[in-house]
MARTI-867119 format. One record per residue (C-alpha): x, y, z; residue in three letters; residue number from 1. Coordinates in steps of 0.05 Angstrom, whole numbers, plus 5000, padded with zeros to 4 digits. Example, Ala and Ser with C-alpha at 12.3 -4.5 7.8 and 13.67 -1.06 7.14 Angstrom:
2
      x      y      z   res     n
   5246   4910   5156   ALA     1
   5273   4979   5143   SER     2
//
This chain:
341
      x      y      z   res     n
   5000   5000   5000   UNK     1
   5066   5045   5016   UNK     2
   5088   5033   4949   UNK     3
   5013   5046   4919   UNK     4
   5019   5120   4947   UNK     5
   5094   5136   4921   UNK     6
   5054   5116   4860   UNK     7
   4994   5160   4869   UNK     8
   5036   5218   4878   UNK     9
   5069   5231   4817   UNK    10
   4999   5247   4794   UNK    11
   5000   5308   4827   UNK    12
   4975   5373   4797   UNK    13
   4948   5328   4737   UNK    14
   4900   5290   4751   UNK    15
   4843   5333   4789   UNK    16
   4788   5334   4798   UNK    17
   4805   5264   4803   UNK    18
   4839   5234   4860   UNK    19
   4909   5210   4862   UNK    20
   4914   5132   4865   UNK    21
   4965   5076   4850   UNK    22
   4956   5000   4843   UNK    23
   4998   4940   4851   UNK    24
   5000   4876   4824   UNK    25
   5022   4825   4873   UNK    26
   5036   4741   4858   UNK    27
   5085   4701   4908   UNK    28
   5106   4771   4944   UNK    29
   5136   4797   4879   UNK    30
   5110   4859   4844   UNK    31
   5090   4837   4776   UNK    32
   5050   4897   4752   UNK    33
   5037   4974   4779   UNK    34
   5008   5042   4749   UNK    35
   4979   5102   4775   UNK    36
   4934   5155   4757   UNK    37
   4981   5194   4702   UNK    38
   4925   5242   4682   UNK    39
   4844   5268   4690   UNK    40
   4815   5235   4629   UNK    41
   4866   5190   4614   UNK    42
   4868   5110   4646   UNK    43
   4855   5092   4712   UNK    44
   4916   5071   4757   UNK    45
   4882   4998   4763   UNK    46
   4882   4989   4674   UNK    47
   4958   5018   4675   UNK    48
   4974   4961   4729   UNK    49
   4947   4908   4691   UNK    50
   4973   4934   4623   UNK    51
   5045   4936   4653   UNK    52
   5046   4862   4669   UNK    53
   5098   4829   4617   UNK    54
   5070   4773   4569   UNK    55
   5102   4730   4610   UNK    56
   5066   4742   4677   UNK    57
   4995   4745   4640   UNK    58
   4970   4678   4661   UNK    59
   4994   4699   4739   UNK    60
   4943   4751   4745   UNK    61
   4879   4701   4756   UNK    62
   4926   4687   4828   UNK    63
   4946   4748   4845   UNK    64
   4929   4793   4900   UNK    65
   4910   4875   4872   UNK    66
   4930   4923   4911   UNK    67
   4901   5003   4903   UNK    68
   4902   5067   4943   UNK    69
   4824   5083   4939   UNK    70
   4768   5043   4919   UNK    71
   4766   5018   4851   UNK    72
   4707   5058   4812   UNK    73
   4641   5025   4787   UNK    74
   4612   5083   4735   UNK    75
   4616   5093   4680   UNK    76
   4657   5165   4669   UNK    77
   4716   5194   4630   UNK    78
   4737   5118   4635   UNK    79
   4692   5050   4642   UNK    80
   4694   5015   4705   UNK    81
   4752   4989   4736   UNK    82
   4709   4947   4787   UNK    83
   4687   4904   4711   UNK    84
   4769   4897   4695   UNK    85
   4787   4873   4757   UNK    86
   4722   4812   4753   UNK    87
   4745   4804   4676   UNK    88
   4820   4790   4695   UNK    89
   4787   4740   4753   UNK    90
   4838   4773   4798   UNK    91
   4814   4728   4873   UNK    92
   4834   4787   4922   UNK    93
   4833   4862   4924   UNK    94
   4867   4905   4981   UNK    95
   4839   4976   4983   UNK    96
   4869   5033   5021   UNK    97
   4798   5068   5038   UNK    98
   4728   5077   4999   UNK    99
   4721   5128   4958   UNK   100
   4671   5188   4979   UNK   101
   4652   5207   4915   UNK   102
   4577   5185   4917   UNK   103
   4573   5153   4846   UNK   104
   4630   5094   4874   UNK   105
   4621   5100   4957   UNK   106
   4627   5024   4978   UNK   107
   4595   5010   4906   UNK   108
   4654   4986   4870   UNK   109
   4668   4940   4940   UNK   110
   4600   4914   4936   UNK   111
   4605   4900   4862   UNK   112
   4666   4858   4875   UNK   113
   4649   4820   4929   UNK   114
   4584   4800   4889   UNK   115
   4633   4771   4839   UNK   116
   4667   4735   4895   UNK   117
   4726   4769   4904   UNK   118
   4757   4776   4968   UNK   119
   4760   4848   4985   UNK   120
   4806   4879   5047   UNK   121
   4789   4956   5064   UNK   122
   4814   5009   5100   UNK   123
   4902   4989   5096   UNK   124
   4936   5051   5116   UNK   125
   4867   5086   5110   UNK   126
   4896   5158   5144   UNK   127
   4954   5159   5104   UNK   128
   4906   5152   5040   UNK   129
   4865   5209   5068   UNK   130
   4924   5252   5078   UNK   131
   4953   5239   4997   UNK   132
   4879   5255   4974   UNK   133
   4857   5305   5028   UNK   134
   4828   5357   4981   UNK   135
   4787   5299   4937   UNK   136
   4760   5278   5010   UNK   137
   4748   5348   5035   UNK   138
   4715   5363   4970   UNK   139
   4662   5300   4967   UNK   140
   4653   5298   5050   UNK   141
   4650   5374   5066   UNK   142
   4626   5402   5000   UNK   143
   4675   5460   4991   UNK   144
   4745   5453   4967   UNK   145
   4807   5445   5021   UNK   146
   4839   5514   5039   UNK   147
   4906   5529   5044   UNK   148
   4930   5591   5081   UNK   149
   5000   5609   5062   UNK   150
   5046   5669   5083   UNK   151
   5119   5694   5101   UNK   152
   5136   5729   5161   UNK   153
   5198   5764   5189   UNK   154
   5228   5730   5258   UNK   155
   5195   5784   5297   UNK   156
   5121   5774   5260   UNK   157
   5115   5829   5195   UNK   158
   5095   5808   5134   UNK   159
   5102   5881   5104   UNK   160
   5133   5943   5116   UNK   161
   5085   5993   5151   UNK   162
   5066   6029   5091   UNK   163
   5048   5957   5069   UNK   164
   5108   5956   5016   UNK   165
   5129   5887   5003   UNK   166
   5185   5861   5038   UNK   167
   5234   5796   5002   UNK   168
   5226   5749   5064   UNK   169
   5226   5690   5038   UNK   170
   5293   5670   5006   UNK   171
   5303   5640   4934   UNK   172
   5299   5560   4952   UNK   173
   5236   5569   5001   UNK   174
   5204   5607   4937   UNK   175
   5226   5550   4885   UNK   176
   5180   5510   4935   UNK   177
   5124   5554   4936   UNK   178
   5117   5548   4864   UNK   179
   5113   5479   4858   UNK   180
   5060   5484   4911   UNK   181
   5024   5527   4874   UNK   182
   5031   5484   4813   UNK   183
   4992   5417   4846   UNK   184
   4933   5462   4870   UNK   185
   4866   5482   4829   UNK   186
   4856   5567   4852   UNK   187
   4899   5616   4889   UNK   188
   4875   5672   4916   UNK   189
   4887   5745   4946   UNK   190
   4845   5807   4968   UNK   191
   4843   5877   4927   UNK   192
   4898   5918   4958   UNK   193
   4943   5850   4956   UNK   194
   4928   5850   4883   UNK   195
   4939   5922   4875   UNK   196
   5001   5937   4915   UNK   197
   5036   5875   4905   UNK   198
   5017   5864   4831   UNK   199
   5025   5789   4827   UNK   200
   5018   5742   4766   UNK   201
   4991   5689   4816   UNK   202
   5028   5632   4775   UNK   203
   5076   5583   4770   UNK   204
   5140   5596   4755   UNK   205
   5221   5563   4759   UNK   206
   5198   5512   4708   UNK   207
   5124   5487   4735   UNK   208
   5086   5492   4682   UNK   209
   5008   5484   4717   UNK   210
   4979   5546   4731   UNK   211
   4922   5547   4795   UNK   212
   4861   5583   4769   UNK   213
   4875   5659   4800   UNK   214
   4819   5692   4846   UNK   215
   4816   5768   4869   UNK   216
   4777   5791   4925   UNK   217
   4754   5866   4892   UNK   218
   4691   5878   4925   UNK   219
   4687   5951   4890   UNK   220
   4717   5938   4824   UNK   221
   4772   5982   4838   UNK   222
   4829   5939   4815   UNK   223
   4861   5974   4742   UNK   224
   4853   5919   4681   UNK   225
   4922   5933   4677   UNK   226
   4938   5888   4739   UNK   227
   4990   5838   4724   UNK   228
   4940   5784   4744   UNK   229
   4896   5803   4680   UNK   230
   4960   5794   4627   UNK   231
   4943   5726   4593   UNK   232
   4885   5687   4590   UNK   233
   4894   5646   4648   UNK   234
   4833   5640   4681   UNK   235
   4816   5689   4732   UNK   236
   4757   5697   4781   UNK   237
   4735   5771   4808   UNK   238
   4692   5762   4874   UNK   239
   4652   5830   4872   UNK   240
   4582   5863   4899   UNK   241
   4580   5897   4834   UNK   242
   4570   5854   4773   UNK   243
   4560   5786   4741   UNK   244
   4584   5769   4675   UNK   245
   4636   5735   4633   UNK   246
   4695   5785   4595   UNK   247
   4747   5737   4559   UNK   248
   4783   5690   4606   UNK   249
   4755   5730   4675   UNK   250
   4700   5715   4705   UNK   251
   4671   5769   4751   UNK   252
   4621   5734   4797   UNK   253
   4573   5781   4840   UNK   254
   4568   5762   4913   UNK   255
   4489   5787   4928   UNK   256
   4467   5838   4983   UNK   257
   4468   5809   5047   UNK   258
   4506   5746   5024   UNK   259
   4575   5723   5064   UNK   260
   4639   5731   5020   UNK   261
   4676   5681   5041   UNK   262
   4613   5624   5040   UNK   263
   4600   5648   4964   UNK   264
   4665   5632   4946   UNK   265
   4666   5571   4970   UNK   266
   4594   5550   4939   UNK   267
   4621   5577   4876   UNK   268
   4693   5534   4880   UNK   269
   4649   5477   4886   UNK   270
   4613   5487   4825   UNK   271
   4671   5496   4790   UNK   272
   4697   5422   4815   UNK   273
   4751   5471   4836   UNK   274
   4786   5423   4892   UNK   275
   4832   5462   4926   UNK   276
   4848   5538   4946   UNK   277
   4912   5572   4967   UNK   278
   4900   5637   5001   UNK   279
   4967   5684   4999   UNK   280
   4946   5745   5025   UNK   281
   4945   5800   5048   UNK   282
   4934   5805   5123   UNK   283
   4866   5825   5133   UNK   284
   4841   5766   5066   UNK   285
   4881   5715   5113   UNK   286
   4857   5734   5180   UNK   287
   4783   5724   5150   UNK   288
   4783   5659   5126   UNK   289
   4825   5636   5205   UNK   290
   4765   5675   5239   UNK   291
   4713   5644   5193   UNK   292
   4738   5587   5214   UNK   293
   4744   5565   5133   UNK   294
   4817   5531   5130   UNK   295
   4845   5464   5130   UNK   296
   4923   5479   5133   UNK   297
   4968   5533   5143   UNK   298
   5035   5538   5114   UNK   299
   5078   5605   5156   UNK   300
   5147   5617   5132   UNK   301
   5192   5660   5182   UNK   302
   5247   5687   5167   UNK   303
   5293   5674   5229   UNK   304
   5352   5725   5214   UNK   305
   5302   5785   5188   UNK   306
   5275   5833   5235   UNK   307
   5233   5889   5206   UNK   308
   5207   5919   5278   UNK   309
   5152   5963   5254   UNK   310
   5101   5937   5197   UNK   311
   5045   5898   5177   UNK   312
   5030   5844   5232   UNK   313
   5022   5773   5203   UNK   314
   4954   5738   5211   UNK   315
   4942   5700   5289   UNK   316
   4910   5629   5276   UNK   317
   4866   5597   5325   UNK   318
   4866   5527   5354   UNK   319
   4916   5506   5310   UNK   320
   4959   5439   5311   UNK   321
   5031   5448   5290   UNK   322
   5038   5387   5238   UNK   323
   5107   5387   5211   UNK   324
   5167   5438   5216   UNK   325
   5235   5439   5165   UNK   326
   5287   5485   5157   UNK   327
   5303   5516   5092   UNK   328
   5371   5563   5106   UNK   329
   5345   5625   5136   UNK   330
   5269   5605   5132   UNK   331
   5241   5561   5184   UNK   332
   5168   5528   5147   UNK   333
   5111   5510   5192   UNK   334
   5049   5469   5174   UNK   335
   4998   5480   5219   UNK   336
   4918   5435   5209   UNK   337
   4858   5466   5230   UNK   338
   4828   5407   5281   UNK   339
   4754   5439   5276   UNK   340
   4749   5432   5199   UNK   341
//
């Protein structure tokens, strides 16, 4: 199952909304066959397992054991069923890592191959399946996408200079990082004077080549079309209290009178099938999403040689569980979960 999730992983940033999941082929404790998820629309990790078995090895997999991250499915989608492959190969014993939540599979494919006879084992290593697919869970459980709050601090707790200038805190590996994080997730987002101050592209850069769709909180309208943000037809999302309607590659969608911000956009990310949301700033765009209680993880960056003394405080979390901590030259990087999500 370990090696099931190395698989899984490399299909990160390609294959959403799909999950990531990886399958092994298993006869007499020797791996004859493995795949994974390589891309949304594109084979199933279960058909590139079996298609990987040599000529050779064909007539093993009728007495072999099948092991996958998440439940195989049982619908008929971009792909047909995997639960009908693994019957057709007459493979006697499947070990699944956890169901899926999606409600078209949900302990369907299970059922569908236990009625076939198989032998089916649930729930091996069933956290550390959650964890690989925790924004395909959040998604399908909680109905919103998973939330990511990300920022960089200096060592004494700034994230700008006090006439909210931006300050280089981060140094050049932690930022390499950054973009590849940006890279495996569906939107990023950050609030008007973020937008306008900073003037981000809100992409990927240093060679990752998948772009997050890009979100601006711009209640007003106020932010120039010049913004950097607007420069290519990425897709990009303006949550406003103005206007609805479709210019081009931006999408201005009107949050109504009386109507909470924050719950819109996550109604409307949901629509979308849009699993996943970074949130990089600034301040005040952060702090609402910890007080609305609306995030999963938080990444903080500090800087622990830069001292700015006077500035723009960083956001405070609340309740928060420190997860995992690693050192990155001058920038120690904290994860922090949200244990009331």
């Amino acid at each position: 199952m370990q090696r099931c999730m190395q698989l899984a992983q490399l299909g990160a940033g390609n294959v959403a909304p799909n999950p990531m999941v990886g399958a092994v082929l298993v006869y007499d404790n020797k791996i004859i066959g493995e795949g994974y998820h390589q891309q949304y629309g594109a084979a199933h990790a279960e058909v590139n397992c079996f298609n990987s078995v040599s000529p050779a090895n064909q007539h093993l997999i009728n007495a072999s054991t099948l092991y996958v991250s998440l439940e195989p499915c049982n619908h008929f989608g971009k792909t047909p069923p995997c639960a009908d492959l693994i019957i057709q190969h007459r493979v006697p014993h499947v070990v699944i890592g956890s169901r899926d939540p999606f409600a078209a599979v949900d302990g369907k494919g299970i059922a569908k191959l236990r009625a076939a006879g198989i032998i089916v084992t649930e729930n091996i290593l069933q956290p550390e399946v959650f964890n690989l697919n925790k924004r395909f869970f959040t998604f399908h459980t909680i109905k919103r996408p998973w939330v990511l709050l990300k920022w960089a601090q200096t060592a004494d707790g700034y994230i700008a200079a006090e006439n909210y200038k931006r300050l280089a805190i981060s140094n050049a590996y932690t930022n390499r990082y950054t973009h590849q994080l940006r890279s495996t997730e569906a939107a990023i987002l950050v609030g008007f004077k973020t937008a306008l101050l900073d003037d981000p592209m809100l992409n990927s850069r240093y060679g990752f080549s998948n772009h997050p769709v890009r979100i601006i909180i711009d209640e007003a309208l106020q932010l120039p079309t010049t913004a950097a943000v607007f420069a290519n037809t990425a897709p990009v999302i303006v949550i406003n209290r103005v206007t609805e309607k479709q210019e081009g590659h931006i999408h201005y969608a009107k949050v109504q009178e009386g109507v909470s911000l924050l719950l819109f956009l996550m109604k409307l990310l949901y629509n979308k099938k849009l699993l996943s949301l970074i949130v990089e700033g600034g301040a005040h765009t952060l702090q609402s999403f910890i007080d609305a209680g609306l995030w999963d993880e938080a990444l903080v960056i500090n800087n622990k040689t830069l001292f700015q003394k006077k500035g723009i405080s960083a956001p405070t979390l609340h309740h928060q569980q420190l997860t995992n901590e690693c050192t990155i030259e001058s920038d120690l990087l904290s994860t922090y979960k949200n244990p009331l999500a």
